[in-house]
SELOVO-372544 format. One record per residue: residue in one letter; residue number from 1; x, y, z of N, C-alpha, C, O, CB in turn. Coordinates in steps of 0.2 Angstrom, whole numbers, padded with zeros to 4 digits. Glycine has a CB too. Example, Ala and Ser with C-alpha at 12.3 -4.5 7.8 and 13.67 -1.06 7.14 Angstrom:
2
type,seq,n.u,n.v,n.w,ca.u,ca.v,ca.w,c.u,c.v,c.w,o.u,o.v,o.w,cb.u,cb.v,cb.w
A,1,0066,-0028,0039,0062,-0022,0039,0066,-0016,0039,0071,-0017,0042,0057,-0022,0045;
S,2,0064,-0011,0035,0068,-0005,0036,0064,0000,0039,0067,0006,0040,0070,-0003,0029;
! end
This chain:
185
type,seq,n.u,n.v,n.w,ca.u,ca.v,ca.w,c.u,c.v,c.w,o.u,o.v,o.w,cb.u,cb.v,cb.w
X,1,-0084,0248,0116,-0082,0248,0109,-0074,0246,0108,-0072,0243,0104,-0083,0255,0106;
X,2,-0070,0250,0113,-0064,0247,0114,-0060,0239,0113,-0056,0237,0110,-0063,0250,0120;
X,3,-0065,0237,0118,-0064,0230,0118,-0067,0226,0111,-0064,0222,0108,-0067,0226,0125;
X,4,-0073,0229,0109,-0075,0225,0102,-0067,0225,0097,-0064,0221,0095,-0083,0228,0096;
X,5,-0066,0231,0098,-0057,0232,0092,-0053,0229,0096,-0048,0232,0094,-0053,0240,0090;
X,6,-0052,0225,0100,-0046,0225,0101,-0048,0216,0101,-0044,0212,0100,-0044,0230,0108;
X,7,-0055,0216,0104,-0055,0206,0102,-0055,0207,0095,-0053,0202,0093,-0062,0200,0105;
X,8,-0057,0211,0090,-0056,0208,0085,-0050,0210,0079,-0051,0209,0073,-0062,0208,0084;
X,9,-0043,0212,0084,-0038,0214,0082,-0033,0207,0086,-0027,0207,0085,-0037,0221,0083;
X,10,-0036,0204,0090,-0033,0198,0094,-0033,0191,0087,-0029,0187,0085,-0039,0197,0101;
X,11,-0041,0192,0087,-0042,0186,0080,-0040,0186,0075,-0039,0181,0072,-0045,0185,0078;
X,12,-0040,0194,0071,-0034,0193,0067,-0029,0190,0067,-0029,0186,0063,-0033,0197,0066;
X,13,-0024,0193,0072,-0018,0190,0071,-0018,0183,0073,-0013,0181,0072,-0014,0193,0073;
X,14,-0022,0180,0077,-0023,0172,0077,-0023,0171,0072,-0018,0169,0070,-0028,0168,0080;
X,15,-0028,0173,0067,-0030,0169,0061,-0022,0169,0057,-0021,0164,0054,-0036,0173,0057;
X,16,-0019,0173,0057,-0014,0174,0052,-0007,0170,0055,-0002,0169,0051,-0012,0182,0052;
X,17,-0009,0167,0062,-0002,0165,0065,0000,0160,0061,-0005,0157,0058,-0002,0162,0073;
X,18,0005,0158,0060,0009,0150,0058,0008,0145,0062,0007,0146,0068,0017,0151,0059;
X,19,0006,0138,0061,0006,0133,0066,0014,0133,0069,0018,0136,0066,0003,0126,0062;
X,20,0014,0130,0076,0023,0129,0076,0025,0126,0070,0022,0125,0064,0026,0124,0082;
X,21,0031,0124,0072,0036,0125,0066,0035,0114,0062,0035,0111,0057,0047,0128,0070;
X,22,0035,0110,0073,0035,0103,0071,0027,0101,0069,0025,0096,0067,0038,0099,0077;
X,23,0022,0106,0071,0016,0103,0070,0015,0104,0060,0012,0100,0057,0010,0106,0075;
X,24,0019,0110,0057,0019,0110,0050,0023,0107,0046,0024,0108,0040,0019,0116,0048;
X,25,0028,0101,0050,0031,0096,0046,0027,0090,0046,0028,0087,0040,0036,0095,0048;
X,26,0022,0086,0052,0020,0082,0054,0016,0080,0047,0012,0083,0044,0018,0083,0060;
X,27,0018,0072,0046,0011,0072,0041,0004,0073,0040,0001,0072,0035,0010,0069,0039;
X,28,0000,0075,0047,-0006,0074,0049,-0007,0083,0044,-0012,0085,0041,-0008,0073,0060;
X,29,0000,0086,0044,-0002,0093,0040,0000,0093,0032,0003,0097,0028,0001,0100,0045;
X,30,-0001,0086,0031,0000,0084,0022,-0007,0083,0019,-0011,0080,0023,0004,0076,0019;
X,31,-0008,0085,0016,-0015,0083,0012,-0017,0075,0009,-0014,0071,0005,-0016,0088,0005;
X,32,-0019,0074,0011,-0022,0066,0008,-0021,0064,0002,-0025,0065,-0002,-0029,0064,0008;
X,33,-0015,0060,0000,-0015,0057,-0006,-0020,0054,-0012,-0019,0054,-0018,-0012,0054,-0005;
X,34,-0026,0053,-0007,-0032,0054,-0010,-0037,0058,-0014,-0041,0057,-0019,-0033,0054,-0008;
X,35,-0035,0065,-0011,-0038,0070,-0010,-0033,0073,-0018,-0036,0076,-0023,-0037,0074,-0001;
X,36,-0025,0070,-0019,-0022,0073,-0023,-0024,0067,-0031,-0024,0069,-0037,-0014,0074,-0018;
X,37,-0025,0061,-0031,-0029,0056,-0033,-0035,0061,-0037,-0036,0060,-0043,-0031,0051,-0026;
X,38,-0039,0064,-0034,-0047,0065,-0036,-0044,0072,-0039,-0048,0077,-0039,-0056,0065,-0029;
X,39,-0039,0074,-0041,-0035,0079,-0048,-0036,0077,-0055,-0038,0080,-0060,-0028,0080,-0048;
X,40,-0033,0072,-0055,-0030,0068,-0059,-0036,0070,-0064,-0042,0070,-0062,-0029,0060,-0057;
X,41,-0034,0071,-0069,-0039,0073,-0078,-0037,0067,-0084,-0033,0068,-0088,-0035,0083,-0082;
X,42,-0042,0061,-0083,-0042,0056,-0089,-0038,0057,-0093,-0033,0054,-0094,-0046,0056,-0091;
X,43,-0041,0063,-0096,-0037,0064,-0105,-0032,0068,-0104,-0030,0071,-0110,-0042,0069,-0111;
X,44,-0029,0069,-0099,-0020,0072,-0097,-0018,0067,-0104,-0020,0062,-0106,-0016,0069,-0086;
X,45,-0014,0069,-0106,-0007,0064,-0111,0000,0064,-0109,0003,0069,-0109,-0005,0068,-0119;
X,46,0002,0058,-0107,0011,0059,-0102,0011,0056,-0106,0007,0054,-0110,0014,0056,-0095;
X,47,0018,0054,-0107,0021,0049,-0108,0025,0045,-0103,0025,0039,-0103,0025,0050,-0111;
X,48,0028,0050,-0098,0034,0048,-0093,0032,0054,-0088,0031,0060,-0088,0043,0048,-0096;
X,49,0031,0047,-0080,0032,0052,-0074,0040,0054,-0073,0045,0052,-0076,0029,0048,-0066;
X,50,0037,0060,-0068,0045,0061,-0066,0045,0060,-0057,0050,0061,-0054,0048,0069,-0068;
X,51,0038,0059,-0054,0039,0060,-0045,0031,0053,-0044,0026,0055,-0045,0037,0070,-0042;
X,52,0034,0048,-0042,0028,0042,-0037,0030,0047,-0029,0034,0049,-0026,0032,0031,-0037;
X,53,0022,0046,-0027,0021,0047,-0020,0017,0040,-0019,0012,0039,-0022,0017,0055,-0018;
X,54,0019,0036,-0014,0017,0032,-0010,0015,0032,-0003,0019,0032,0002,0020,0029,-0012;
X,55,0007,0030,-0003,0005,0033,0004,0003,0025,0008,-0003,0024,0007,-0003,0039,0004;
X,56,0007,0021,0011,0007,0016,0015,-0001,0016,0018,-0005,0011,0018,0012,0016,0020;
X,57,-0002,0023,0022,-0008,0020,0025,-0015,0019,0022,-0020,0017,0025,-0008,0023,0029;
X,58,-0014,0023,0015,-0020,0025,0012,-0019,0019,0004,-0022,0019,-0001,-0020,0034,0010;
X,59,-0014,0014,0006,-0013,0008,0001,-0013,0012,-0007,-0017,0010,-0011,-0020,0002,0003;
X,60,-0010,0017,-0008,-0009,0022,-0013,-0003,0025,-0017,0002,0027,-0013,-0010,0027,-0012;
X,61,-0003,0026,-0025,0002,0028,-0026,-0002,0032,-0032,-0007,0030,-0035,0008,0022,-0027;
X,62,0001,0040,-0032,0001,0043,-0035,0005,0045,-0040,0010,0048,-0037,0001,0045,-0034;
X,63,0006,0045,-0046,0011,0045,-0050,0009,0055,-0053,0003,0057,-0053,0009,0038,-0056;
X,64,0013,0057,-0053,0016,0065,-0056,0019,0067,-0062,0024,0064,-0064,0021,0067,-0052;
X,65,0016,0071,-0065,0020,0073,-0075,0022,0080,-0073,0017,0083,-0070,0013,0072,-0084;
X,66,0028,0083,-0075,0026,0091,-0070,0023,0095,-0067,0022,0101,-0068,0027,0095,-0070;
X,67,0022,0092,-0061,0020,0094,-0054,0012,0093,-0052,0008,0094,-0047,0023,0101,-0053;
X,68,0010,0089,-0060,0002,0087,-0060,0001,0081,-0058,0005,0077,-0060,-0002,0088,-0066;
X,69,-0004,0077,-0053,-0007,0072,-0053,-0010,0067,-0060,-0015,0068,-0062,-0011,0074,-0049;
X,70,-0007,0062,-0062,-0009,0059,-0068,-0012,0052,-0066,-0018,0051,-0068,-0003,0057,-0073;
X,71,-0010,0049,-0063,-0010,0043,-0063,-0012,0039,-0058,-0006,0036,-0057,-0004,0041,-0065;
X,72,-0017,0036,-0054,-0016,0032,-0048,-0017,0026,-0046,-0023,0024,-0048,-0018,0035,-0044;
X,73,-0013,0020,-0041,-0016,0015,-0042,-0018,0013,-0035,-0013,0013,-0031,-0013,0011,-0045;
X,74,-0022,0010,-0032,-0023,0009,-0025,-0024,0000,-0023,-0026,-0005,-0027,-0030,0014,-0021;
X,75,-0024,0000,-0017,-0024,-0007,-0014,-0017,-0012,-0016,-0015,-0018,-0017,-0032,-0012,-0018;
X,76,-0014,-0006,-0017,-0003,-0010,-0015,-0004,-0014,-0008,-0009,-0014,-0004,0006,0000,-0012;
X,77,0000,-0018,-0008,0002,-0022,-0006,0010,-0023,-0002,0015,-0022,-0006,0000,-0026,-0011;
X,78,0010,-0024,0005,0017,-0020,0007,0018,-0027,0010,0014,-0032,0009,0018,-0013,0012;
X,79,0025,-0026,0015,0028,-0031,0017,0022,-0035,0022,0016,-0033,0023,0036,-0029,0020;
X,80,0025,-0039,0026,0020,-0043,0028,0019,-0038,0036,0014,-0039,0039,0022,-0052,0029;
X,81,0024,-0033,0039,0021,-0028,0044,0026,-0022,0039,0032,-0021,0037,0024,-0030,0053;
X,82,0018,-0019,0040,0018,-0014,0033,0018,-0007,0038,0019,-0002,0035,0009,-0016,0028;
X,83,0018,-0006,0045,0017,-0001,0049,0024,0001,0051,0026,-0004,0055,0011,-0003,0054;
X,84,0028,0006,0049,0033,0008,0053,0039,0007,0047,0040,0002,0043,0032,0004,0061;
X,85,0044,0011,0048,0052,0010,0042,0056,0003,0044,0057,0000,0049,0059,0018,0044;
X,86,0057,0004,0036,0061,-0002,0034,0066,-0001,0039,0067,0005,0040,0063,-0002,0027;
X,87,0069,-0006,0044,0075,-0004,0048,0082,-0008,0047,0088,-0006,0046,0073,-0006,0055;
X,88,0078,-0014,0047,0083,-0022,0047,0082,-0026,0042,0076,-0027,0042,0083,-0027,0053;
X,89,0085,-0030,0038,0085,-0035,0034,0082,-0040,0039,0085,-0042,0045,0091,-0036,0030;
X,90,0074,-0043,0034,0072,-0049,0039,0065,-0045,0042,0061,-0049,0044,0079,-0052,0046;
X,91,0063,-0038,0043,0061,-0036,0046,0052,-0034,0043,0047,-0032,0046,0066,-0030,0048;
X,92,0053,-0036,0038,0047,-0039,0033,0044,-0031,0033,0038,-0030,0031,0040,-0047,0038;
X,93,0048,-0025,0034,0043,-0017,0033,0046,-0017,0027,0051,-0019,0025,0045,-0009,0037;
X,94,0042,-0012,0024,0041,-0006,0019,0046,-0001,0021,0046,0001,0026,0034,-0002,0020;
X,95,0051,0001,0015,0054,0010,0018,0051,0013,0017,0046,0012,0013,0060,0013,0015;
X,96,0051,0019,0021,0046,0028,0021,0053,0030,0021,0058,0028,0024,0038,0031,0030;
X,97,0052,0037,0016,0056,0043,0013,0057,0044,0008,0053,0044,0004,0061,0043,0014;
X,98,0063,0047,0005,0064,0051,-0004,0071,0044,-0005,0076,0044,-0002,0069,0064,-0005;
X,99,0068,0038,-0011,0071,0037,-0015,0071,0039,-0020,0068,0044,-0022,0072,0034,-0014;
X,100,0075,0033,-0026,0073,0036,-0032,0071,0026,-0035,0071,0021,-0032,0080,0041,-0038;
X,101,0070,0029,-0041,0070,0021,-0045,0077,0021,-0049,0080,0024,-0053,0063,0020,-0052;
X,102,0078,0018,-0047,0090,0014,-0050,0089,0011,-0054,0092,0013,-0059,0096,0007,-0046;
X,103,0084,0006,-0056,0085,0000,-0061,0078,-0004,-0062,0072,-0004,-0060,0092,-0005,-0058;
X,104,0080,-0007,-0066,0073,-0012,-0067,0075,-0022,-0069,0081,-0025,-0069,0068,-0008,-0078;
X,105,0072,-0024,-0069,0074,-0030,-0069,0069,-0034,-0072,0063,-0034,-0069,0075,-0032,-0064;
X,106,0070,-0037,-0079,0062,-0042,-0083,0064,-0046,-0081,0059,-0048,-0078,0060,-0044,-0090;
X,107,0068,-0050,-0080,0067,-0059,-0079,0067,-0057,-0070,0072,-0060,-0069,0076,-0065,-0084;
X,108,0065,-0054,-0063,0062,-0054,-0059,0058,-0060,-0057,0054,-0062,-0061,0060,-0049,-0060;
X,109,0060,-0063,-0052,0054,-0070,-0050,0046,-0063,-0049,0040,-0065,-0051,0058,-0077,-0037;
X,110,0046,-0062,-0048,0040,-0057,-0050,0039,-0054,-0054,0043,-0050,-0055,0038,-0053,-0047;
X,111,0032,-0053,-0058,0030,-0050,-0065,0035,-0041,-0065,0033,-0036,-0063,0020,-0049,-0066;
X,112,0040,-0042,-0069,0041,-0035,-0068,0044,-0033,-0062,0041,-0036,-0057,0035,-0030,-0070;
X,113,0050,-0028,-0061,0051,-0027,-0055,0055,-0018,-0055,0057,-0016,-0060,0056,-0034,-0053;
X,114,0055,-0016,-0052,0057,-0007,-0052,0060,-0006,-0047,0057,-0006,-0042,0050,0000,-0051;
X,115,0070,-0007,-0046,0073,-0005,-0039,0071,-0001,-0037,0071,0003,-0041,0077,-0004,-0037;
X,116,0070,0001,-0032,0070,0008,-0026,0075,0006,-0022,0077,0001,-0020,0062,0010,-0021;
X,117,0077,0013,-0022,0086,0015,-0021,0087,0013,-0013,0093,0014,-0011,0089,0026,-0022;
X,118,0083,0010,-0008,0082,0009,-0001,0089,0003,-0002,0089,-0002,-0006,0074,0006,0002;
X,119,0095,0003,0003,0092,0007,0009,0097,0012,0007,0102,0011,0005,0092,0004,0017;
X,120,0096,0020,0008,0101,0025,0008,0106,0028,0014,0104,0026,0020,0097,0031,0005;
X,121,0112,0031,0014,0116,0031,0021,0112,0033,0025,0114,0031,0031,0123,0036,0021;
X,122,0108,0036,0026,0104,0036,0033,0104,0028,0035,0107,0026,0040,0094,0039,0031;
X,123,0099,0023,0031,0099,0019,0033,0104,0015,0035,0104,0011,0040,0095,0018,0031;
X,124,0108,0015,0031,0112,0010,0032,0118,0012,0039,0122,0007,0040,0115,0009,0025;
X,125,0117,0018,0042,0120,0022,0047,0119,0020,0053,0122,0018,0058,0118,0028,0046;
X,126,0111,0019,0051,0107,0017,0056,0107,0008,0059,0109,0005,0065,0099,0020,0052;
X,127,0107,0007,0054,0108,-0002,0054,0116,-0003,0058,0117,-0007,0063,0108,-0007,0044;
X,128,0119,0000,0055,0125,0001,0058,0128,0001,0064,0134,-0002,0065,0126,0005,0057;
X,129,0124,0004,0067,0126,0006,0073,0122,0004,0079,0123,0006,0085,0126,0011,0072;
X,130,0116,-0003,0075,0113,-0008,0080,0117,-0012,0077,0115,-0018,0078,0104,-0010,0081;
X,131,0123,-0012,0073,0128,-0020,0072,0121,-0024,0068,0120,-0029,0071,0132,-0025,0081;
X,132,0119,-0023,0066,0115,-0025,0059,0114,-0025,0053,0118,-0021,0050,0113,-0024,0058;
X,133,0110,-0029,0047,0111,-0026,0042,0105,-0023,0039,0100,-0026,0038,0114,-0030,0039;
X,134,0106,-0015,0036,0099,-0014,0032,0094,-0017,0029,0088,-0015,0029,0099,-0011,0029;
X,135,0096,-0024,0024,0093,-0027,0020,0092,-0024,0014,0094,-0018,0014,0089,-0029,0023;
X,136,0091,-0024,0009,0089,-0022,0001,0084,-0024,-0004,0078,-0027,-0003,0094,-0022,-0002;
X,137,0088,-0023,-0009,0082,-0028,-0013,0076,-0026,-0012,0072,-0030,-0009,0082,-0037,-0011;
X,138,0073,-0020,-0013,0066,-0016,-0012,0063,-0015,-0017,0065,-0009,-0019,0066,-0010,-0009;
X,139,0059,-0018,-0022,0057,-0016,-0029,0050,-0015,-0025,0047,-0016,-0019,0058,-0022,-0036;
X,140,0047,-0012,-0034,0039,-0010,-0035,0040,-0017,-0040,0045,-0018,-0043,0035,-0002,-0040;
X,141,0034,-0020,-0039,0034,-0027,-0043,0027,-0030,-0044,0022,-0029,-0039,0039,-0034,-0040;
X,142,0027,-0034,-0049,0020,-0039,-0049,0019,-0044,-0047,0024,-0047,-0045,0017,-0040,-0054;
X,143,0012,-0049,-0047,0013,-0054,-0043,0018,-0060,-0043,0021,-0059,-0049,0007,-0057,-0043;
X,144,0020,-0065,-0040,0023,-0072,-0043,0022,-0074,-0048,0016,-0075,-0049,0022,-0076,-0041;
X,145,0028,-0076,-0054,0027,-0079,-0058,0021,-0086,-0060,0017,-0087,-0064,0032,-0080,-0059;
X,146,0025,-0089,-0054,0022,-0096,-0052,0013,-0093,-0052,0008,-0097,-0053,0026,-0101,-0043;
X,147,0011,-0088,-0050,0001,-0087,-0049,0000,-0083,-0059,0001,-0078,-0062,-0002,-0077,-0040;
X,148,-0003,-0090,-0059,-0005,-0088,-0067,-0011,-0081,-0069,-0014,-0079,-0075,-0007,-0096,-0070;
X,149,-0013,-0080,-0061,-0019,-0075,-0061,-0023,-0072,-0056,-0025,-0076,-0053,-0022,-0077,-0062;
X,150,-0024,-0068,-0055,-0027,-0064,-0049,-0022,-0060,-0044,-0018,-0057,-0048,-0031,-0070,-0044;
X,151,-0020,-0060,-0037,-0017,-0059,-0036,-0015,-0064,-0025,-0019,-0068,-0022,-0018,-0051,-0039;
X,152,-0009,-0062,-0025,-0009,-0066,-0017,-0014,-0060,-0013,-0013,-0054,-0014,0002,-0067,-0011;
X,153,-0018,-0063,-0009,-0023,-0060,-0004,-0017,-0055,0003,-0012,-0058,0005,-0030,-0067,0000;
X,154,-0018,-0050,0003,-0014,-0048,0008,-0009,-0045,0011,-0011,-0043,0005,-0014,-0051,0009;
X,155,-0004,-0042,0013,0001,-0040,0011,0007,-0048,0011,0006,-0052,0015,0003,-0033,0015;
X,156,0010,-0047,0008,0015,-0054,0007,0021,-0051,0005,0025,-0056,0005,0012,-0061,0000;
X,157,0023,-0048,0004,0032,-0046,0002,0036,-0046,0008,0033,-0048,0013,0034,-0038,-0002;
X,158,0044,-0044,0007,0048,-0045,0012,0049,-0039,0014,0053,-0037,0019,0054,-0048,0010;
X,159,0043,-0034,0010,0046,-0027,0011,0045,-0022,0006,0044,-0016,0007,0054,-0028,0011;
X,160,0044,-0025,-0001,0043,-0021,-0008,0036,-0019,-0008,0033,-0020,-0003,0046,-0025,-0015;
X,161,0032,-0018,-0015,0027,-0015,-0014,0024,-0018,-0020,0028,-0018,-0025,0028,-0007,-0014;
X,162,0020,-0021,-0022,0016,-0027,-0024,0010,-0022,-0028,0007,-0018,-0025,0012,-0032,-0019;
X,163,0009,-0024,-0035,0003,-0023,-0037,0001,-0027,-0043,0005,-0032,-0045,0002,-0016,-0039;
X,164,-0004,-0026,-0046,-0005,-0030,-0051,-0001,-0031,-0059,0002,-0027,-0062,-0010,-0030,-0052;
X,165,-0002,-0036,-0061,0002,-0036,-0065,0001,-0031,-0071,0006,-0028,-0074,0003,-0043,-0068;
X,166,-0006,-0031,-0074,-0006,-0025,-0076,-0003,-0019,-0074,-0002,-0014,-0078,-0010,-0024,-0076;
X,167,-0003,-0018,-0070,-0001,-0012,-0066,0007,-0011,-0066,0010,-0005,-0068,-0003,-0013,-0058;
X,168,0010,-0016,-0065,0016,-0015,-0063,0019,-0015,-0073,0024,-0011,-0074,0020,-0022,-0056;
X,169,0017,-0017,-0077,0018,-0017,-0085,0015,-0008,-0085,0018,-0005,-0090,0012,-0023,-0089;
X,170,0012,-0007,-0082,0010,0000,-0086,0016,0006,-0082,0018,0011,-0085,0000,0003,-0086;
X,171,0018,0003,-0075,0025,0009,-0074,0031,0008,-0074,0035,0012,-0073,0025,0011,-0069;
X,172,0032,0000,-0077,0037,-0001,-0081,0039,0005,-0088,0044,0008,-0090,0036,-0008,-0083;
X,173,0032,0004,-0092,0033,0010,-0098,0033,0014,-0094,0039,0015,-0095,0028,0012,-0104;
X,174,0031,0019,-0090,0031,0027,-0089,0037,0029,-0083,0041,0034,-0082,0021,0029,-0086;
X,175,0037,0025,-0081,0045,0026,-0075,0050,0025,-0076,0053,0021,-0072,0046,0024,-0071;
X,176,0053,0028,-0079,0060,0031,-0079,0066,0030,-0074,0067,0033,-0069,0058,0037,-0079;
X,177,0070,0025,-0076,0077,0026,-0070,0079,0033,-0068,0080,0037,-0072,0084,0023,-0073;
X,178,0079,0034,-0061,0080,0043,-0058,0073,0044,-0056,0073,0049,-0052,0082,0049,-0065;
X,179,0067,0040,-0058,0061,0043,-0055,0062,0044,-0048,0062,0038,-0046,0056,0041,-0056;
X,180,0062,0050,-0042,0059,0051,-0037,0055,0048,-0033,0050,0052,-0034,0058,0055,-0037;
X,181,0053,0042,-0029,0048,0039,-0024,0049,0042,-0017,0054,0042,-0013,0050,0031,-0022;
X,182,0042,0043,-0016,0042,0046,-0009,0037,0043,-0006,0032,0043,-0008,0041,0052,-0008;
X,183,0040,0038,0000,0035,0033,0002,0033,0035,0009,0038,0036,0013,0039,0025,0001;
X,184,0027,0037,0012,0025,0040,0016,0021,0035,0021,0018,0030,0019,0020,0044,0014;
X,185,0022,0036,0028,0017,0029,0030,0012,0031,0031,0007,0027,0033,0019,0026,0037;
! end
């Protein structure tokens, strides 16, 4: 009888333990932006996000109205190696981390265009000190002007994040200069 209480004062406190500290940062212990995607309630009414989460590997961006899932669009389009942080100008990646959106740009050689604040003193710290340069110029944008339709097959940017032109017209209205991007790989 002894031992039944005592294994099952053992599994208690398993059950209650904390993962370590780096396995509860890792993203394998974020929930699927997906998973945060199938929230989203049609007849929600926003007007304006205040937080994009972008998930590289799940080709996803979620858009947020305080602290709810509104908005999602998938099959983005990233630089031409889409796997791993923006480092070096020329390096054809995507950044992963917390920027914001700075500015916008209409007359953009791409439909519409949304700066994201890349690269920030981290990065540029970093570039730094391989005597390089971060590169910039990182927008959310739509296809080439010059493609009067559909979209380029593939990822094709130098780095920024590609969606359709509809697409990039409807977060032009709802995104706000200051909005928060968190770009996840």
């Amino acid at each position: 009888m002894t031992r039944l209480v005592l294994l099952a004062s053992l599994l208690l406190v398993a059950a209650c333990a904390a993962p370590p500290a780096d396995e509860a940062r890792s993203p394998a212990s974020q929930a699927p932006l997906e998973r945060e995607a199938a929230r989203i309630v049609p007849e929600r009414r926003f007007t304006t996000v205040d937080y994009l989460i972008v998930d590289k590997s799940e080709r996803l961006m979620v858009a947020y109205a305080q602290g709810r899932p509104v908005k999602a669009w998938r099959d983005l389009q990233f630089g031409d190696a889409p796997q791993g942080h923006k480092q070096f100008e020329g390096d054809e990646r995507t950044p992963e981390g917390r920027y914001v959106i700075e500015g916008r740009n209409p007359g953009s050689a791409y439909h519409l265009s949304l700066k994201v604040s890349y690269p920030n003193a981290q990065d540029r710290a970093f570039a730094q000190a391989q005597g390089r340069s971060p590169g910039g110029d990182i927008f959310l944008h739509g296809q080439p002007n010059s493609l009067h339709f559909g979209r380029v097959p593939g990822d094709w940017t130098d780095g920024c994040i590609a969606l359709a032109n509809a697409e990039i017209e409807e977060l032009w209205r709802i995104v706000p200069d200051g909005t928060v991007i968190e770009i996840r790989p």
